[in-house]
C-alpha positions in Angstrom: -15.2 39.8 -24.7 -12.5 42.2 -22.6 -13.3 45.5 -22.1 -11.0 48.1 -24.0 -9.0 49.1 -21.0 -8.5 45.4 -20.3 -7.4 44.6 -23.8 -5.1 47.3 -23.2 -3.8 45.9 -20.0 -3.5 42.9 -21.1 -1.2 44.1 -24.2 0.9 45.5 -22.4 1.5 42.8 -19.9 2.2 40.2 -23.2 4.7 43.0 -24.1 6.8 43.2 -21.4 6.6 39.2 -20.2 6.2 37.0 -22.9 9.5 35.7 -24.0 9.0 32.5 -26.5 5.7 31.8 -28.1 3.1 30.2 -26.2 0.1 28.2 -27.9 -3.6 27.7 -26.6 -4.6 24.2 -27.6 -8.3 24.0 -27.0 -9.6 20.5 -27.1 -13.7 20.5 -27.8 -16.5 17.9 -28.9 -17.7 16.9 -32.2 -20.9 17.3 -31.3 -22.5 19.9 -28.9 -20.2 21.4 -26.3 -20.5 23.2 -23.5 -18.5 26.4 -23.0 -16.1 25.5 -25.8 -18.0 28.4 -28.6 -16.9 31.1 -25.6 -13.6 29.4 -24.9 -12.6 29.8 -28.5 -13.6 33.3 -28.2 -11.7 33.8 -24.8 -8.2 32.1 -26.4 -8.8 33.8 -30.1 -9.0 37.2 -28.2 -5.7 36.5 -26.0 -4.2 35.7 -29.3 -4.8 38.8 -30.9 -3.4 40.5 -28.5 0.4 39.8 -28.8 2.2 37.9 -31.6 3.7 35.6 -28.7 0.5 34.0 -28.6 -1.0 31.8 -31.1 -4.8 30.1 -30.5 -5.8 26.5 -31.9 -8.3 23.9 -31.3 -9.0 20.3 -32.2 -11.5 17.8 -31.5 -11.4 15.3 -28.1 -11.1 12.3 -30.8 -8.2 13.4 -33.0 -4.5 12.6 -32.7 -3.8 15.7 -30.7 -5.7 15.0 -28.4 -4.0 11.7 -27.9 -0.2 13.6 -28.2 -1.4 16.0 -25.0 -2.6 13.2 -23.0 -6.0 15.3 -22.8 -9.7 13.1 -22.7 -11.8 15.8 -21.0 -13.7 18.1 -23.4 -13.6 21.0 -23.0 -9.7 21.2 -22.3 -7.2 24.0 -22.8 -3.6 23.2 -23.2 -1.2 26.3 -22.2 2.0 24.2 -24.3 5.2 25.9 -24.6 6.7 24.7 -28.5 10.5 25.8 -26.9 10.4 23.9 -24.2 7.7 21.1 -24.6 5.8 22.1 -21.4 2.3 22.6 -20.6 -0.6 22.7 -17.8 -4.2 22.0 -18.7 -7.5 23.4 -17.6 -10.6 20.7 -18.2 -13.2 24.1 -17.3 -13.2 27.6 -18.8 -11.0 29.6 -16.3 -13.2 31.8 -15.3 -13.1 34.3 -12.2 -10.1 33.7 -10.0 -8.8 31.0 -12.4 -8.2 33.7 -15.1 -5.5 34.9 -13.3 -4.1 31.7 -13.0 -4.5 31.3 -17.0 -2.4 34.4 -17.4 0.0 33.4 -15.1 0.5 29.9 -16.7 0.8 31.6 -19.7 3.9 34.1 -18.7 5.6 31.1 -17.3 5.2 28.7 -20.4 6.7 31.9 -22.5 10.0 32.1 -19.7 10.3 27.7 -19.7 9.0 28.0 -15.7 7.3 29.3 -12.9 9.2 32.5 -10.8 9.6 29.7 -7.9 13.2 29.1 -6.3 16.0 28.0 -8.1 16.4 24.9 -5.6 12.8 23.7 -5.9 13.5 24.4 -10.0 16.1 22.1 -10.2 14.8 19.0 -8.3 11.5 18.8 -9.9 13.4 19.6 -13.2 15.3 16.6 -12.4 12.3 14.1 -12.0 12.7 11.3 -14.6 9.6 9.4 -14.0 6.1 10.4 -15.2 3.6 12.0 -12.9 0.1 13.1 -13.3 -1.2 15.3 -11.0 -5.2 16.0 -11.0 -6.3 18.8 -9.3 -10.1 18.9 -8.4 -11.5 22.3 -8.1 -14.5 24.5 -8.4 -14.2 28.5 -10.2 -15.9 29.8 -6.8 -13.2 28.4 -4.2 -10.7 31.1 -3.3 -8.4 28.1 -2.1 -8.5 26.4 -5.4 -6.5 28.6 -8.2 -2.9 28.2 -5.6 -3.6 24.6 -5.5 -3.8 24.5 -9.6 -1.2 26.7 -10.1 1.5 24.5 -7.5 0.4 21.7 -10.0 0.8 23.9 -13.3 4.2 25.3 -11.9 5.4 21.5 -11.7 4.4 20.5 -15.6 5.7 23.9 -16.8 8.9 23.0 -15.4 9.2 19.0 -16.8 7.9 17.8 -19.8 7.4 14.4 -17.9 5.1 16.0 -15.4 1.2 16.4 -16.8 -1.3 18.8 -14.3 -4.7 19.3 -14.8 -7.2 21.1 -13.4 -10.1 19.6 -13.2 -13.6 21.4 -12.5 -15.9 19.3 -10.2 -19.5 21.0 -12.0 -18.6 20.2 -15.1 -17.1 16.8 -14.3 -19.2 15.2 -11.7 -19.1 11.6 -12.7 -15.2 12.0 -12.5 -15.2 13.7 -9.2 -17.5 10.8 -7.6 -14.7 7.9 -9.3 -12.4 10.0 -7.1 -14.4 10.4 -3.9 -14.1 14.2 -4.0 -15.7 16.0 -0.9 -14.2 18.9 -1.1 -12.1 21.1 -3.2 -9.0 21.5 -4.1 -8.1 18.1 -3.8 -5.1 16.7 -5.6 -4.3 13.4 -7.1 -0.8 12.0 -7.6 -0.9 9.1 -10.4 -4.6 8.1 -9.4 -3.3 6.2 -6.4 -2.0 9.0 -3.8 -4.4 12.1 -2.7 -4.4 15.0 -0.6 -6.6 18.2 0.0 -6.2 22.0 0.5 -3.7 24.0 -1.0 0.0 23.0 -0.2 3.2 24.8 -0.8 5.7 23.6 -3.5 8.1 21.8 -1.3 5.5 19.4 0.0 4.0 18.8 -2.9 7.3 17.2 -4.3 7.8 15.9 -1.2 4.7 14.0 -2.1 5.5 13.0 -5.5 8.9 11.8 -4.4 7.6 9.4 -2.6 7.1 7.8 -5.9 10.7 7.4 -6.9 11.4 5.8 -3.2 8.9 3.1 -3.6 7.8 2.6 -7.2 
């Protein structure tokens, strides 16, 4: 799938930046699935390429399914064994989103985002559960920062699940939303907002919910 002087790039990143191990938990269909054959390819080949990183999958209907809070097939979990974390794509990550995917997974290795220590500490200190859906498509440019504010929040608190959620592959689920455009975030299915927003107002935004439960 990568080239050999992207394999070797991509060594040599896991080298230097992985810290703790890091699994890919992909999450496929039973029956026929779309994209999941060349996802498994995608998170086999990631795997081989540092010893940090270790590739499973299981099926929508099992129990891990149930224990990552994922229904959307196909799913990748980016989970972090250490320190319980994870951030989920519901869509191959394909194009700009790839970066993304490696960026998640240097983070899940270090137990959080580089993002300041201050911003760190408060949504570490959330003790309520949040779910954040983010609604995007692999050709907006606008879309990976949006995913990754959400990914940086779960990958800090174990409490916090973030998803991104591609609007081609889930239609049905973008039109229970209302989704006209991309990226468009949902806070515990009852608050929304769209664009890309910086981390402070973002947990401005799920605050909110501790304020007025």
């Amino acid at each position: 799938m990568f080239d050999p002087e992207l394999q070797k790039q991509l060594k040599n990143k896991f080298e230097k930046e992985l810290k703790d191990e890091v699994e890919l938990i992909l999450f496929g269909k039973d029956t026929e699935c779309t994209f999941c054959l060349e996802y498994k390819d995608l998170i086999d080949e990631l795997a081989s390429l540092s010893s940090k990183i270790t590739a499973k999958s299981h099926s929508i209907s099992g129990p891990e399914a149930k224990e990552f809070g994922v229904r959307l097939a196909p799913s990748l979990v980016i989970y972090s064994p250490k320190y319980k974390t994870s951030a989920t794509f519901c869509a191959p990550p394909a194009n700009h989103f790839f970066i993304t995917l490696l960026e998640d997974i240097v983070d899940a290795s270090r137990g959080g985002p580089s993002i300041s220590k201050d911003l760190i500490e408060k949504i570490a200190a959330i003790d309520f559960p949040v779910q954040l859906k983010v609604f995007a498509s692999q050709t907006c440019p606008y879309c990976p920062p949006a995913v990754k504010v959400a990914h940086d929040f779960s990958l800090i608190n174990p409490k916090i699940k973030a998803e991104m959620i591609d609007t081609s592959l889930f239609p049905e689920l973008a039109q229970h939303y209302k989704v006209r455009g991309v990226p468009k975030t949902i806070i515990n299915d009852s608050f929304q907002f769209g664009g890309a927003k910086p981390t402070s107002e973002v947990l401005d935004y799920v605050l909110q919910f501790k304020a007025n439960p």
